[in-house]
N, C-alpha and C positions, 0 to 999 in steps of 0.2 A: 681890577679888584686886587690883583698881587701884588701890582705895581703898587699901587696907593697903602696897603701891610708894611713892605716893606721900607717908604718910607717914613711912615709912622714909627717904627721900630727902630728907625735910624737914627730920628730925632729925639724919640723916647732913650734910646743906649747914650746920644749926647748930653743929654738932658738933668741924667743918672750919674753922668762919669763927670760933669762939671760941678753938680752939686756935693758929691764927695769928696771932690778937690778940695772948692774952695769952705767946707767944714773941717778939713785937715788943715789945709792951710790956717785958717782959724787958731783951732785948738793946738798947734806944734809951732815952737819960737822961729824965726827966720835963723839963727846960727846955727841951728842943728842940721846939716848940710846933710850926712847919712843917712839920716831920718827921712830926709826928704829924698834921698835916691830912694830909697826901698818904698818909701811911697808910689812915686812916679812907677817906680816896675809895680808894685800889685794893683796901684789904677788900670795900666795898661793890661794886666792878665783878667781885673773884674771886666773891663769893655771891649775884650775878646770872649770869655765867656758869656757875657749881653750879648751879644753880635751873634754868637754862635747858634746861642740858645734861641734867639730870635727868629733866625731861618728856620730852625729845624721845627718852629712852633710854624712860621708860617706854612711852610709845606706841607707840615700837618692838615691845619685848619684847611689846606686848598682841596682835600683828599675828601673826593664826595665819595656816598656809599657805591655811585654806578662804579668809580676808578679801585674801590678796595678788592681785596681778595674772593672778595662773595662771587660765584658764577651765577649766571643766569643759566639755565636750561634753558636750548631750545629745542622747539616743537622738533620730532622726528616726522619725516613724510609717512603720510597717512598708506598704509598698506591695504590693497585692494586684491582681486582674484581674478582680473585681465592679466596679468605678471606670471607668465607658469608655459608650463607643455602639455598639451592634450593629445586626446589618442580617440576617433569617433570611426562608426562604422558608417557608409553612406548606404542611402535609398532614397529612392524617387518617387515623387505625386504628380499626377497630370492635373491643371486646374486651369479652367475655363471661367471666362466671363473674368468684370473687373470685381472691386473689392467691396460694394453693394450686393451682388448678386453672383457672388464666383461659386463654383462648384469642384467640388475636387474628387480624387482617388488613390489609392496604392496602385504605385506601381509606376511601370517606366512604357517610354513607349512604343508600340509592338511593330517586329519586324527591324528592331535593333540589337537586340539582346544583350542587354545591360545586363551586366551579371552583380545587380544590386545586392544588397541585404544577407552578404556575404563577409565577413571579418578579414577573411584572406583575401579577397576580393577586388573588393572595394573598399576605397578608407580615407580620411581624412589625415591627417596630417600638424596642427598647429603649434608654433615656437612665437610669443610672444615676451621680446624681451626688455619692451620697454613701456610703463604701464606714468599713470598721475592720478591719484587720488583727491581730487578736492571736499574737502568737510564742509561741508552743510548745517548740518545738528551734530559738534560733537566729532567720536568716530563712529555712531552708529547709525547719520543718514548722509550720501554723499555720490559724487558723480564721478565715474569713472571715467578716464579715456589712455589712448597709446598708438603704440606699432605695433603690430606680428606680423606674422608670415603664416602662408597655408599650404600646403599640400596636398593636389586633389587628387587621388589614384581610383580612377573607374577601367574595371576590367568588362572585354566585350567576350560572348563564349565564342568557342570555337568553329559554331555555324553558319557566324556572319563576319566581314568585312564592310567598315564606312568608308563613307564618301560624302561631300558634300554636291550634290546637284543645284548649282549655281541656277539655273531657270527655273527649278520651281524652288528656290530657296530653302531645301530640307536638308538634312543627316539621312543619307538612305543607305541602305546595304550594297554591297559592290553585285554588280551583275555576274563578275569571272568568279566561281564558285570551284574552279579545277583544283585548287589548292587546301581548300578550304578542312580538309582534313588532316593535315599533316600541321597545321597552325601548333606553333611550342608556343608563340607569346602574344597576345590580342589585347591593348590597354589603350587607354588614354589617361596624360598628365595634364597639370595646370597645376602655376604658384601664383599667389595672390598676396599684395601688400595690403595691410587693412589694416582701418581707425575705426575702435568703436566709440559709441557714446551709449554708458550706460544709468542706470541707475542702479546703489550700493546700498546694501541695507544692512546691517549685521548686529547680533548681541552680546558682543564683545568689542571692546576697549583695543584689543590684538586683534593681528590678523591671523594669526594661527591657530586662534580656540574662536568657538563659539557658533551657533548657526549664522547662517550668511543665504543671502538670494543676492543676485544681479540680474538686470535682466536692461536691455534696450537693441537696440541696434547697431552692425559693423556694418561698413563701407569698405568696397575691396576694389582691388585695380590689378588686372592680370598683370604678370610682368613675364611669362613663361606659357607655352605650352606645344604639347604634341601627342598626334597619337601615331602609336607603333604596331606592328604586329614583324613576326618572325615564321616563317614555315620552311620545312625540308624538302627540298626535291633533288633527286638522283644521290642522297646521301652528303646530299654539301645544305646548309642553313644559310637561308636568305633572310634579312633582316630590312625591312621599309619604313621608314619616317615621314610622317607628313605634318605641316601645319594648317593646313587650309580647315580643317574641321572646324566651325565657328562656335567654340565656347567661349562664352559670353566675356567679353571685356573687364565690363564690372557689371557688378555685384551689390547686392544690397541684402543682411541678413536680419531674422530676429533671434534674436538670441537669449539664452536662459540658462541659467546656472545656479544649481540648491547644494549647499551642502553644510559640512563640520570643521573649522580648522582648512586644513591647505588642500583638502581635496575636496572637488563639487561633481556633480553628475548635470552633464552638459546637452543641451540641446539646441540645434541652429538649424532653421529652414529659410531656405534664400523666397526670398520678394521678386525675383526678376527671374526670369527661366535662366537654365542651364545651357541651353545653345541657344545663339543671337539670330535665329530661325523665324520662320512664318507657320510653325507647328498652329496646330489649337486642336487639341487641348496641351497647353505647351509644359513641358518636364521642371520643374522645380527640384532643387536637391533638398534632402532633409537628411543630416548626421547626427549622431545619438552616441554619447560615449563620457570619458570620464577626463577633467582636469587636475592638474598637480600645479599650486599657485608655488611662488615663489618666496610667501614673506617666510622671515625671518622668525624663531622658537623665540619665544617671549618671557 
């Protein structure tokens, strides 16, 4: 298309610069020889001006609205509340039978001494820091998902010491109890990398104002764990690590989240028990606590 402009233009400027010739020529006698210099130089500066003017028209005309000055805005990534740092206290439910007829309770289970439902305690841990918002309806219906990481701090009290009894496949308290009172540090850890898929719902345009629910399910895959304890004898502190404790591999949670802007009130109870055990009625974790999302003031 520019090609075929410009030479249209080229043949239009020849077209223009022979017809003024030979009108001059015409109208000015052949003896007046300076006459005709000064001709021939202002021909030549009209059919550098033609020429000039010509490109600069074409170039013009080639110049669509997508190529001018006008920006386009685009979309910014949709801000969600999987994106942030949480802070949850854990506790435990025993719950029997499948998910037709399951039965549950508070509480952890006996003769381990989970020292639950304690802040200092026991605690969760979450840093998720990388989150995908996809819009559905808008920003105010849509699906969330990402990475985080978790951190599971269950403290055991000072009465018991585990073990796992590989024959009959439990978490049971250690038999050697001679130490048992002098215990300074009694825990179990586990980190977990986890994907959710949730569902986003909000009434706001931002992700910083407005009420907000999330709710669906995380997927987690240990990547970390151990459990410790520390006790004094003879004035010196003996410190033991073990990993043989079977908390569970992975993970499967449901999960729920209400809040205003970039803070929600969180709740997550796992679907698979808590140790990869032959308990029944087998220990479920459920954490209860507050998140800080990460979007952006609007």
């Amino acid at each position: 298309m520019v090609r075929r402009r410009i030479v249209f233009w080229i043949q239009f400027e020849q077209g223009v610069f022979l017809g003024l010739r030979r009108l001059a020529q015409s109208l000015i006698p052949k003896s007046q020889r300076p006459i005709k210099m000064i001709q021939s130089h202002a021909f030549k500066s009209i059919g550098f001006f033609l020429f000039s003017l010509g490109f600069v028209m074409i170039a013009y005309s080639t110049v669509t609205p997508k190529d001018s000055l006008v920006i386009q805005k685009k979309k910014c990534p949709s801000e969600g509340y999987w994106g942030g740092l949480s802070a949850s206290i854990v506790s435990m439910a025993l719950i029997q039978g499948d998910l037709e007829d399951a039965q549950g309770m508070w509480g952890s289970p006996q003769g381990l001494g989970l020292a639950t439902n304690e802040v200092s305690q026991s605690w969760r841990i979450g840093l998720n820091p990388f989150e995908h918002r996809q819009r559905l309806l808008g920003e105010f219906v849509a699906l969330t998902t990402g990475i985080g990481f978790d951190w599971w701090h269950v403290s055991v009290d000072k009465g018991h010491m585990l073990e796992f009894d590989s024959d009959a496949d439990l978490v049971v308290p250690q038999e050697d109890s001679s130490v048992l009172l002098d215990l300074t540090k009694n825990q179990m850890d586990a980190v977990y990398i986890r994907v959710p898929i949730l569902a986003s719902l909000r009434t706001s345009r931002f992700g910083d104002s407005g009420l907000h629910i999330e709710a669906g399910f995380v997927g987690a895959y240990r990547i970390f764990n151990q459990y410790s304890y520390s006790y004094a004898e003879d004035e010196q502190t003996t410190k033991v690590t073990s990993k043989d404790l079977p908390i569970n591999p992975l993970q499967l949670h449901a999960r729920l989240g209400v809040g205003f802007g970039n803070v929600s009130l969180l709740t997550e109870m796992s679907l698979m028990p808590f140790f990869d055990e032959t308990r029944s009625p087998a220990a479920h974790s459920i954490s209860v606590g507050i998140h800080f999302a990460f979007n952006k003031k609007s």
